[in-house]
N, C-alpha and C positions, 0 to 999 in steps of 0.2 A: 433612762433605759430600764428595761421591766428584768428585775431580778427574781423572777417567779421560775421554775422549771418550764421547758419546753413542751406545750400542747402537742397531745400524737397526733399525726396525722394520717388519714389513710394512704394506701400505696396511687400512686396518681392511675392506676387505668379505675378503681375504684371512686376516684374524686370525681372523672366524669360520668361513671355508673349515678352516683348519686346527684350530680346537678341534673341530668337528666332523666332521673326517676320526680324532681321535683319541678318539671317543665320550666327549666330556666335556661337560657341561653347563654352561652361565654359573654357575650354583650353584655347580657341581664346582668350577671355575675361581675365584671368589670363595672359595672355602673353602680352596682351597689356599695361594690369596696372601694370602688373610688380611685381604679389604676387602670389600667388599660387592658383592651382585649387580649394581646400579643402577652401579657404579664399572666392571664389567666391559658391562657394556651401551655402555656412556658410551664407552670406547674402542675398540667394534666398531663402533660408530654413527659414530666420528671428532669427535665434539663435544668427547674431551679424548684428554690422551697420558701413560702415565705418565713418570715422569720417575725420575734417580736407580738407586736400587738396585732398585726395583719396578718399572721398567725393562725391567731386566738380567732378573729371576728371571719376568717376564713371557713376554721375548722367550725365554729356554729352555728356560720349559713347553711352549711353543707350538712349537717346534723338536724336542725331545728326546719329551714322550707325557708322556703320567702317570704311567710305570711306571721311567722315566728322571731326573728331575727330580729334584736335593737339592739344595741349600740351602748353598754354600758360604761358610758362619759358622763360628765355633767358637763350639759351647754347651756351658757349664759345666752337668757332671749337677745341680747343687741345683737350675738351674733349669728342667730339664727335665721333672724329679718335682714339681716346686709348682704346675703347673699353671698358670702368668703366661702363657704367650704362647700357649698352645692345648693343646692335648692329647699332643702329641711334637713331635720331630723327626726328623731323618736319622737313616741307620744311620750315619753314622761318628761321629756324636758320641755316638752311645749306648756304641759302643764306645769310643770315648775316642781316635782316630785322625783325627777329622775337623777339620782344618784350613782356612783361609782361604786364599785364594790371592790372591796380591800381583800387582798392578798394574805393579808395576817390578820389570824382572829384577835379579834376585841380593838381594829382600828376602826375609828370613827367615818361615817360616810362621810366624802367628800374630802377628807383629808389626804394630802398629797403624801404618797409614801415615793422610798426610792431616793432622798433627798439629792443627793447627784445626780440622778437621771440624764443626759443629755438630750431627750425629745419630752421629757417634761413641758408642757403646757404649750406644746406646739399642736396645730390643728391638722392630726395624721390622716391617713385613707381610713381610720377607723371609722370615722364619722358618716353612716353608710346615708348615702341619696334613695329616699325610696317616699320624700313625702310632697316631692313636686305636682303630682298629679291628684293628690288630695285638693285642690285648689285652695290652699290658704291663704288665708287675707292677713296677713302680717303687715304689721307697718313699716315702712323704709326708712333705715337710717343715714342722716347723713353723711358725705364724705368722711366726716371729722372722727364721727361717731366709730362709723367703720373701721375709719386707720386705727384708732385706739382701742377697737377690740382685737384685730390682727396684732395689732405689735402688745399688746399685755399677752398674748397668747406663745409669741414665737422670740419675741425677744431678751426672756431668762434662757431660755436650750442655747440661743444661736452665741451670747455671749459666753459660755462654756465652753462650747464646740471651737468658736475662735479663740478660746486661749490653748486649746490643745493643739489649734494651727501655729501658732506665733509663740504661745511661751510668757507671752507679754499681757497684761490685765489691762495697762489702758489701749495698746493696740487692741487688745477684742473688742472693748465697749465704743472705743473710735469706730470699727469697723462696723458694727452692728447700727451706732447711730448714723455712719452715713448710707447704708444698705437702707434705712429705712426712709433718711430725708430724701431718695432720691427714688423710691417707690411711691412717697407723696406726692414727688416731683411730677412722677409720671402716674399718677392714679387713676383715671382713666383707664390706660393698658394695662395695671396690676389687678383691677378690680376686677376685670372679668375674668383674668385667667385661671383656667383651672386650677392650679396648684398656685395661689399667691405666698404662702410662705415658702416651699420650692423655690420662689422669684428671688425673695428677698433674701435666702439660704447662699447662692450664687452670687448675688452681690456682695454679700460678707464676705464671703470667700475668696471672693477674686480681688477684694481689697486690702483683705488681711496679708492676703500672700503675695501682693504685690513686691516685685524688687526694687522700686525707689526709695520706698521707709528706710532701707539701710545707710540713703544719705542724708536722713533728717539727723539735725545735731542731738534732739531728747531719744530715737533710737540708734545710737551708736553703741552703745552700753548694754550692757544685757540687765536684769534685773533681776531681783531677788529672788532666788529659787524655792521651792514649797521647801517647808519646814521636815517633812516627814522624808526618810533614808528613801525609802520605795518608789515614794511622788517623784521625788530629783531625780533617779534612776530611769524611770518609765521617760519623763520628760526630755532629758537628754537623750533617747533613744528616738523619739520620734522625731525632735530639731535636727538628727542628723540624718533622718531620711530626703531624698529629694522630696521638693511641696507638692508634687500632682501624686507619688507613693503618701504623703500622710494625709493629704485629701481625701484619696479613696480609702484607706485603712480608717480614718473615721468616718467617712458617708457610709461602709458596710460595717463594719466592726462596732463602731461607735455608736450612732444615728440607728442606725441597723435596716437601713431603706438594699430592696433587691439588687441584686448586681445586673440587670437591667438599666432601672432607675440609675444605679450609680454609674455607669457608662456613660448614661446618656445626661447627668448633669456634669461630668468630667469631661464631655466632649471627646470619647472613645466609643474604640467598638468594644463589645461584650469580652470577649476574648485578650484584648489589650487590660482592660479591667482588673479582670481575673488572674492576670500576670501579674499587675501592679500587688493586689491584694497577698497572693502567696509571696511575692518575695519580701511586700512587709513584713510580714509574721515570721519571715522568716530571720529576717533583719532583727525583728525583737526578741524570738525565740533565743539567737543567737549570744544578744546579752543580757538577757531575762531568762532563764529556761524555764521557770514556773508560772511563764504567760506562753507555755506553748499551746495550750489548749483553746482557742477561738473565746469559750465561755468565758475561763479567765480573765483574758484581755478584754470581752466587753466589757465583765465585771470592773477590773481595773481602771478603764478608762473612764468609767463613770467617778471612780470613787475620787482617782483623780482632778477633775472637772468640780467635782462635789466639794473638796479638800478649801478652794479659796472663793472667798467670800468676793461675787463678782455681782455686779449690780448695774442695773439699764436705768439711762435716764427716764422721767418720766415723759407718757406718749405727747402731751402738750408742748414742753419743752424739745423735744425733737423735731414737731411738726413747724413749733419758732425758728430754730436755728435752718431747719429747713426752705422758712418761707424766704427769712433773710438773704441766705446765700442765694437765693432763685432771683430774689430783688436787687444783690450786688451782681451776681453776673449778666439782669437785665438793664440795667445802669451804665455797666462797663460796655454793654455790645453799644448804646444808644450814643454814650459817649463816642466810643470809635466811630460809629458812623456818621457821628456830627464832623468829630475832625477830620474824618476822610472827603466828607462834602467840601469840608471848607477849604481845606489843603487844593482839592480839584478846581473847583472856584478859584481861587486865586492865582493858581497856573494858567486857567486859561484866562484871568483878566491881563495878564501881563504877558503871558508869551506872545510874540508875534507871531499875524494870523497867513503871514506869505513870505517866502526865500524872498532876502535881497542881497546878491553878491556884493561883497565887497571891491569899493573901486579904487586902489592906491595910486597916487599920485606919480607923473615922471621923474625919475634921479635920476643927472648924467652923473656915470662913475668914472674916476680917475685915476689912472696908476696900471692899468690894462692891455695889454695891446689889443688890436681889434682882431678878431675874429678873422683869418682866412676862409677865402671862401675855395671850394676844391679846383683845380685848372694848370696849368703848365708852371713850371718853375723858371721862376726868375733869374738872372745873368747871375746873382750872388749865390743864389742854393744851389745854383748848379757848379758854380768853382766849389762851394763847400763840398760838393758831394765827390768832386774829382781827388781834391785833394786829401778826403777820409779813403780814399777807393785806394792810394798811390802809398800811401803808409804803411809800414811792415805791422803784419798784426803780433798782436803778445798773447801767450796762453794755449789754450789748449786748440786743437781747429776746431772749426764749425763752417758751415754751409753758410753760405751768401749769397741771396739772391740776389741774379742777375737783369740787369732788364736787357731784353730784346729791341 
């Protein structure tokens, strides 16, 4: 997370004064930052602002033109040619000369400040798309190539992020390696999508926060709390939010992605969001007062995140334990389907192929009387029934039918 002061911005009827003084179009402008039309609407309209480093690269398009504007990241060329973040970048990183510029004088270019950061080394909308139409001839790299530049990129932030979900250090790095074995799994559909770290961001999270962990025998326990009074404080506060409230209070607070975006990877509407978000703050404010201030708390959260020494496997060993599990669940399916054949095969070798009623045998039975059949009564049922007729009855009366 960027601990730098907040870039002014101008007032939003001004922000479209100027993209339109530099013939750009909200499309133009969403395309370059790397977010959508409706996100650039949303902050000329003033209903939201961005925040963070989309921010910064906002307020300089709008300053600088379109013919001005790069991108001070340093982009490694594998991932410039694989196609993850858009279609190019800047000239200085093509040339291999483009550097980041430090926040604090006398920090070395290139070096990572912020060390907690939470979007540290993830591939944000910073990285403006503006050099697809240059026609570069870049070289394409392979699947393998690719995975291992996205996940050395997004895979230090997302294991932070999930221990501020969970609480827990090997829950995040479990949830992060399987967010990623199963965006191998499916590389194909990650590789083109616009936002591939987004993908893999969602998967972490929807596995970190899973409710079945709490019946695994190794999470039953809870685990060693950070050492520092403030860390244990902050982090108790947020395990006892509900997980979709500390979800979005780190995708905005945290991560610092728009409350748009965090809507719509929360799977709400904007409005629902924005409810979740104030009543966190206010949840924390409540046993924190000195993170009432938004700043604060991103501050915090980072330093938080930053506080424990949390580490991602390496991309090769991920994409193994990845390939494995793909080979035992293809194993597993080929087996059932083998014993499902054979099980069906064998019912039909042996059941029989047509009904044959069973035909039992005659018993004469003994000890019976035979069966009357219905017809006039006999010289002896008939004296029985005079003489039941001629007897005083006992008890209570009742009706007797008579025959005619």
């Amino acid at each position: 997370m960027t601990q730098s002061p907040a870039t002014p911005l101008p007032a939003p009827k001004e922000r479209r004064r100027l993209r339109e003084s530099r013939s750009l179009t909200q499309t133009d402008m969403a395309t370059r930052l790397g977010v959508s039309r409706a996100t650039v609407r949303s902050w000329e309209s003033g209903r939201s602002t961005p925040r963070g480093r989309m921010r910064e690269a906002y307020t300089r398009l709008l300053a600088a033109g379109p013919d001005d504007v790069r991108p001070e990241v340093t982009v490694p060329q594998e991932v410039i040619s694989s196609g993850l973040v858009g279609a190019g970048t800047n000239r200085e990183a093509r040339s291999g000369t483009g550097r980041k510029r430090s926040a604090r004088a006398g920090e070395r270019p290139g070096r990572k400040r912020a060390e907690g950061r939470l979007t540290e080394g993830l591939p944000t909308e910073e990285w403006l798309v503006e050099d697809a139409r240059a026609g570069l001839s870049e070289p394409s790299l392979t699947p393998a190539q690719a995975f291992d530049a996205l996940y050395a990129f997004c895979a230090p932030a997302l294991v932070r992020q999930a221990y501020l979900l969970t609480g827990r250090r090997e829950l995040a790095r479990e949830s992060v390696e399987r967010a990623f074995q199963e965006a191998w799994y499916r590389w194909p559909e990650v590789a083109v999508d616009p936002d591939p770290a987004g993908w893999v961001r969602a998967t972490a999270y929807e596995y970190a926060l899973s409710p079945w962990h709490r019946l695994r025998p190794r999470y039953r326990h809870p685990e060693a709390p950070p050492s520092g009074a403030a860390d244990r404080a902050l982090l108790d506060v947020l395990l006892e939010l509900p997980p979709v409230y500390r979800r979005t209070l780190v995708l905005y607070d945290g991560v610092g992605l728009g409350l748009p975006e965090t809507a719509a990877e929360t799977e709400a509407s904007t409005p629902a969001a924005a409810n979740r978000v104030l009543h966190a703050r206010e949840a924390v404010a409540a046993r924190l007062p000195e993170l009432s201030s938004p700043e604060d708390l991103h501050r915090r959260l980072a330093e938080l995140a930053s506080a424990e020494r949390l580490r991602a496997a390496k991309p090769r060993t991920v994409r193994w334990y990845g390939e494995r599990r793909a080979q035992q669940w293809t194993r597993a399916a080929i087996a059932f389907t083998v014993l499902l054949i054979g099980v069906t095969a064998l019912t039909m070798g042996t059941a029989p192929d047509h009904y044959e009623a069973p035909l039992a045998p005659p018993e004469t039975i003994h000890g019976l009387p035979p069966k009357a059949a219905p017809g006039p009564l006999s010289s002896a049922e008939l004296k029985l029934r005079a003489r039941l007729r001629s007897q005083e009855m006992n008890g209570p009366e009742r009706l007797i039918p008579e025959t005619r």
